[in-house]
Legacy VTK file of the C-alpha trace (Angstrom):
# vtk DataFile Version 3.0
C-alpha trace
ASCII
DATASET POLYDATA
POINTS 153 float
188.100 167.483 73.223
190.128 170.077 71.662
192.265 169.720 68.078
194.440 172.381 66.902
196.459 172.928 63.439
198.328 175.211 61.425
199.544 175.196 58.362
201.985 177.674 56.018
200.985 176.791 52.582
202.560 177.893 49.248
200.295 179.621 46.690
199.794 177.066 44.852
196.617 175.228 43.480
197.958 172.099 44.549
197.841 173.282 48.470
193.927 173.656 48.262
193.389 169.723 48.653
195.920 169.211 51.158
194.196 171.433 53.424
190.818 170.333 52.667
192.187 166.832 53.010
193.866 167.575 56.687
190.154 168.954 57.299
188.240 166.287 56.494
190.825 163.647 57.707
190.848 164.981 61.510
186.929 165.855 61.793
186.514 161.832 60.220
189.248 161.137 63.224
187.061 163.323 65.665
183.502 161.527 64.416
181.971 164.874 63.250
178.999 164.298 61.067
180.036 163.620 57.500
177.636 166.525 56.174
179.311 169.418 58.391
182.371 167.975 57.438
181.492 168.384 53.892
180.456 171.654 54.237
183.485 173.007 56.329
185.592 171.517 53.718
183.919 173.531 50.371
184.301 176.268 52.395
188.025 175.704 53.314
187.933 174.962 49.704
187.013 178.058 48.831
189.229 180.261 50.905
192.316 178.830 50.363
191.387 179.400 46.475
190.770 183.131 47.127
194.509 183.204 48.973
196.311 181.203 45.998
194.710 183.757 43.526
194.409 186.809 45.473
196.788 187.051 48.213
200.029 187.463 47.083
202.554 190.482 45.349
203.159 188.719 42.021
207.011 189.107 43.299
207.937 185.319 44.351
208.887 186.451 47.863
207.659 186.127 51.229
204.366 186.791 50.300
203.924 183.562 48.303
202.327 181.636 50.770
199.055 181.917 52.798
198.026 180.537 56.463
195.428 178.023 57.328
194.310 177.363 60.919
191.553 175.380 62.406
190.521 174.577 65.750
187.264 171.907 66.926
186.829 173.081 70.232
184.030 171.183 71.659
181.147 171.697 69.929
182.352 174.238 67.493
184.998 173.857 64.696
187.297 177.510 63.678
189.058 178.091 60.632
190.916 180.765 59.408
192.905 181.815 55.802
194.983 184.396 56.087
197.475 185.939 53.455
200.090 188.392 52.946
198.899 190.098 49.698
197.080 193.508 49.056
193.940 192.411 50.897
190.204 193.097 50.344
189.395 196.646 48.299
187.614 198.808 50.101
183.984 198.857 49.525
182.996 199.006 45.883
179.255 197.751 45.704
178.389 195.352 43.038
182.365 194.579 42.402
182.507 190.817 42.180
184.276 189.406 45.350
184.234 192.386 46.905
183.767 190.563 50.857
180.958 188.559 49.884
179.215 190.900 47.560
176.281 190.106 45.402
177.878 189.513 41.646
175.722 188.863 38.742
174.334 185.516 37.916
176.931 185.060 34.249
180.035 185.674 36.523
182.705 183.538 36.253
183.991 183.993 39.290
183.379 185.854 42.850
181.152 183.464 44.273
183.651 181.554 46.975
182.759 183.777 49.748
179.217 184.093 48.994
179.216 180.484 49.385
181.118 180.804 52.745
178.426 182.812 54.018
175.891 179.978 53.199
177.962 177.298 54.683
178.975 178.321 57.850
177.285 179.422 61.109
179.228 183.145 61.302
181.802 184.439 59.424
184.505 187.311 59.158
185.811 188.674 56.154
188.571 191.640 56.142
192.139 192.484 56.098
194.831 191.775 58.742
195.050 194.888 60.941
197.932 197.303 60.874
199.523 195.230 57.991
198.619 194.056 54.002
196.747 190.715 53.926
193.105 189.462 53.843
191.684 187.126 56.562
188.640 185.049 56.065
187.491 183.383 59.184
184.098 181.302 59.697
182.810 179.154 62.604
180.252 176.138 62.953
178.302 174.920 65.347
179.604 170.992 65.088
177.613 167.585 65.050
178.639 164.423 66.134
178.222 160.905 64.868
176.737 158.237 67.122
180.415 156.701 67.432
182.372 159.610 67.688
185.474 158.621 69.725
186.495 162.073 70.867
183.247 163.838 71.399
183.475 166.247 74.442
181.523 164.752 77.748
LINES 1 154
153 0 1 2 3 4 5 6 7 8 9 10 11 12 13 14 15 16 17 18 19 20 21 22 23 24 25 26 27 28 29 30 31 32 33 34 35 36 37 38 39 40 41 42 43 44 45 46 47 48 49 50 51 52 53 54 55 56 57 58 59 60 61 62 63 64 65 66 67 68 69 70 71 72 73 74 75 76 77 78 79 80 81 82 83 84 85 86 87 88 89 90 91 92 93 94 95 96 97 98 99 100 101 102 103 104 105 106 107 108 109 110 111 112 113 114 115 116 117 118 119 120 121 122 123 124 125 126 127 128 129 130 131 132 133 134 135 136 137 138 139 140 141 142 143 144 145 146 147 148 149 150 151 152
């Protein structure tokens, strides 16, 4: 069994739950276990909210909107964000949301791809190459519910 989408959101807050809800909605279709759904979805969640804030030029163009694909192939599930904005800064140690960096415990914020990192199985965090844009890609090993109707024999 194989599911594919894509989708071109606007960056927007409001596009956060409709991917997260397109998520959960096809791995509930597929029968994957409610828990690894739950956790695929925070960390959708969380990546989409680092494109709406993050990845665009401020200018109301073509960079407004950010890209959100997943893929359960068999016994794994793929998802990627990807934006058109400045990207990730290069290395600054201690910088809050700096690719997954440690920030300090009163932070308000920076914590969305630490949190990534503790939901999923492996994850990628950079910018697109050649061009401006982050991409934040993860992967998890999937489980199935007893009654799964489209579980791979």
């Amino acid at each position: 069994m194989s599911i594919w989408w894509s989708l071109h959101l606007r960056r927007e807050a409001a596009s956060v739950p409709l991917a997260r809800r397109l998520l959960i909605g096809t791995m509930e279709s597929a029968g994957v276990d409610p828990d690894i759904s739950f956790d695929l979805s925070v960390a959708l969640s969380e990546a989409c909210a680092n494109a709406v804030e993050h990845g665009g030029d401020g200018a109301g163009g073509p960079t407004e909107a950010y890209r959100v694909t997943a893929y359960l192939d068999g016994e794994r599930c793929h998802i990627e964000v990807s934006d058109t904005g400045p990207g990730f800064p290069a290395a600054a140690p201690g910088r809050p949301g700096s690719a997954g960096r440690p920030v300090s415990a009163d932070a308000e914020s920076g914590r969305g791809l630490c949190l990534i990192r503790e939901l999923a199985d492996h994850v990628q965090i950079g910018n697109e190459p050649g061009s401006k844009g982050a991409v934040v890609s993860f992967d998890k090993i999937l489980k199935w519910r007893e009654d799964a109707p489209l579980v791979a024999v």
